[in-house]
N, C-alpha and C positions, 0 to 999 in steps of 0.2 A: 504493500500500500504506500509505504513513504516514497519508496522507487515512482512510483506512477505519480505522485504529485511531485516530486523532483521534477520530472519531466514535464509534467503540465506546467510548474513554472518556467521553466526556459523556454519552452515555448512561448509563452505569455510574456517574457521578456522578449525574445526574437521578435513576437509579432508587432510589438509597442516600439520597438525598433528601429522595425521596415517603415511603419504606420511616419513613424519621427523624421526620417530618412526622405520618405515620399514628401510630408509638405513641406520641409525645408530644399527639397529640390524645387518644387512648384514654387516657392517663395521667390529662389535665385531667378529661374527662368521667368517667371512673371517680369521682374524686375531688369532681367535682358531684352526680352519680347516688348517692353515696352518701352525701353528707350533707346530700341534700334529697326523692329521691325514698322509696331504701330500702337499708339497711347492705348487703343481700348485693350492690350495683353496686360495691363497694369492693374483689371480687376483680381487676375490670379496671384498678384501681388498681395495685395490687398486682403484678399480670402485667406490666403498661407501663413502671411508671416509672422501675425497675431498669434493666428493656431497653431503654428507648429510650438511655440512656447508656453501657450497655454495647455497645450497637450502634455509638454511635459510639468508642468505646475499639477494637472488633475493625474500623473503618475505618479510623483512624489509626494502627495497629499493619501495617495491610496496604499503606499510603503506601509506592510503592518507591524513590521520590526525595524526599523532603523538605525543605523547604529548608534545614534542616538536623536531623540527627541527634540532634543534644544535645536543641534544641527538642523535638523529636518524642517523644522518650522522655521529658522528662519533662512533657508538655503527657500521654502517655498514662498516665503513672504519677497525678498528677493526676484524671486522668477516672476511674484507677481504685479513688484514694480518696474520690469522689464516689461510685461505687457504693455502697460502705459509706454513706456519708452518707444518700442515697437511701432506702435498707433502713431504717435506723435511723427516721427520720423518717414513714414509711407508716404503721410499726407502731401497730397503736392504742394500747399504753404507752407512756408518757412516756419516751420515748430521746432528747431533747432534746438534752442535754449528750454524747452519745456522736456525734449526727449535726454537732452544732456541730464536734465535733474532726477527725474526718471532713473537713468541709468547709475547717477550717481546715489543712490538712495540705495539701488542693488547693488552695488559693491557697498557699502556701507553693511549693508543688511551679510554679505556675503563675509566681511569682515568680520562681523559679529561672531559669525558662523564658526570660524577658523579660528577663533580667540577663546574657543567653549574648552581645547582640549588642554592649553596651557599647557602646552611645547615649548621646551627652551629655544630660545632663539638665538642662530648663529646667524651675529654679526655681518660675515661676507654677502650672505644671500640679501640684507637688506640694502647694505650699500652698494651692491651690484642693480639695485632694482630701482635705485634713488639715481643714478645713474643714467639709468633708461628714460627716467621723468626727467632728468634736466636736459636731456640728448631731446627727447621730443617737443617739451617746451620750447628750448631755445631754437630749432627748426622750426617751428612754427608764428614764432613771436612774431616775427617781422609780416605777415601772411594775415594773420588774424584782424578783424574787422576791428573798429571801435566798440569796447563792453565786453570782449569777449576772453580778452586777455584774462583776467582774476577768474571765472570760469573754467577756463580751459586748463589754468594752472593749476587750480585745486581739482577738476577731474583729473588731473593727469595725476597727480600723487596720489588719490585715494586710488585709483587703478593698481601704481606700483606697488601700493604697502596691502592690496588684498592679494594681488599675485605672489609678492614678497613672504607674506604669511602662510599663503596656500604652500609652494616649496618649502618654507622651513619646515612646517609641519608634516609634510610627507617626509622632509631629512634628519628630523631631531624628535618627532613623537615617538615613544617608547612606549607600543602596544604590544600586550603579550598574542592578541590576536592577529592574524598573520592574512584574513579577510577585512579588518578595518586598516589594517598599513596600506592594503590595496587601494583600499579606497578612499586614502588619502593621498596616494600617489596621482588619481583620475581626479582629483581636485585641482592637483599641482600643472596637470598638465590643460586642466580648467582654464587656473589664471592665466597663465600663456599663451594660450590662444586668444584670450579676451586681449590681452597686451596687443597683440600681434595686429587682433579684428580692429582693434578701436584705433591704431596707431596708421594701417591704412583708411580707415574711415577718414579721419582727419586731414591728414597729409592729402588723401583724394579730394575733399571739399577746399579745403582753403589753400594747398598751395600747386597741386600736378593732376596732372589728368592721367589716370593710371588706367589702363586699358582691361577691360571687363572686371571692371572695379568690384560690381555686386558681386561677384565667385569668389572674389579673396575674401570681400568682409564679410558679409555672409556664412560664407563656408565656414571659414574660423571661426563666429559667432554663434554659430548653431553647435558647433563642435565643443565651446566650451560650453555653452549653457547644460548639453549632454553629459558633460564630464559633472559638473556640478549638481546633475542630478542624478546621475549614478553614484556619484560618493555619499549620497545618504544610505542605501543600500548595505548591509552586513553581508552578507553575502548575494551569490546567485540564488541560493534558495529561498528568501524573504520576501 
């Protein structure tokens, strides 16, 4: 009997997967189809890209074991101010400033997150990441419109110091469970990707025209928000 729901769980993970997989590809493609082929492909936009993160917000919310609780709620609370972000940023006016705070509320929230297991913290991984926020700041400063400069600065650090946290804590958490270090590792590789997404998002709006822009940030955005919601997870079987 435990064999057979072993199995119907992976499956049920496989399937919420593919499920994740499919609208965050519709998301991408909506958002190429419709600013190269023709505007009306931008309703598939539109439909996807809320969903596919709201999809994983109603996955992590239905985690019956987590590997922990605190985590869990606010790794969802998070995902759920990313919806808002999401929204904001589709819209074809400029909601820029409304998706920034948005976003910045879920790293915040994701922060929280990462601060629950009180892992010691090694030094290098933070100044390495403090690093990355003044490399990007300072690329950008010049670029930046007027108002957007103190914005962008403090997205940019709270970015670094939740990535920064995610890696530490996959590199210096001391679990005896050897399924919750995993999945602290799918965290680590979380913030990273967010770094990565958020760092061409920018760069692509305010200072280069980077060619099939939505793939790269997109891609890596959906790729972390997946990591961040598989790290609530104790194991495959839960």
């Amino acid at each position: 009997m435990a064999v057979g729901n072993t199995s119907q769980t992976i499956n049920n993970h496989h399937t919420a997967t593919v499920i994740y997989i499919l609208l965050a590809t519709g998301a991408i493609a909506g958002a190429l189809l419709g600013s190269s082929l023709s505007p009306e492909w931008r309703w598939l936009h539109y439909l996807t890209k809320p969903t596919a993160t709201a999809f994983l917000l109603f996955l992590t919310l239905q985690i019956k074991h987590p590997a922990s609780r605190h985590y869990r709620n606010a790794i969802a609370l998070g995902l759920a101010f990313a919806i808002g972000g999401d929204f904001f940023l589709m819209l074809p006016q400029d909601y820029f400033m409304a998706g920034l705070i948005c976003f910045l509320l879920t790293h915040c929230a994701y922060i929280y997150a990462l601060l629950s297991d009180h892992a010691a913290f090694k030094p290098a991984v933070f100044i390495g990441f403090a690093a990355i926020a003044l490399l990007i700041i300072s690329g950008l400063w010049n670029s930046l419109p007027d108002g957007m400069h103190i914005p962008v600065a403090i997205y940019a650090v709270a970015l670094a110091l939740m990535a920064a946290l995610a890696l530490n804590r996959a590199i210096n958490m001391t679990i005896a469970d050897r399924s919750t270090k995993q999945a602290a590792k799918i965290a680590a590789f979380g913030g990273i990707f967010f770094v990565v997404s958020d760092s061409i998002l920018a760069y692509g709006r305010f200072r280069f025209d980077i060619p099939l822009n939505p793939v790269w940030v997109l891609g890596t955005y959906y790729a972390a928000q997946w990591c961040f919601a598989r790290s609530v997870l104790r194991d495959i079987n839960d």
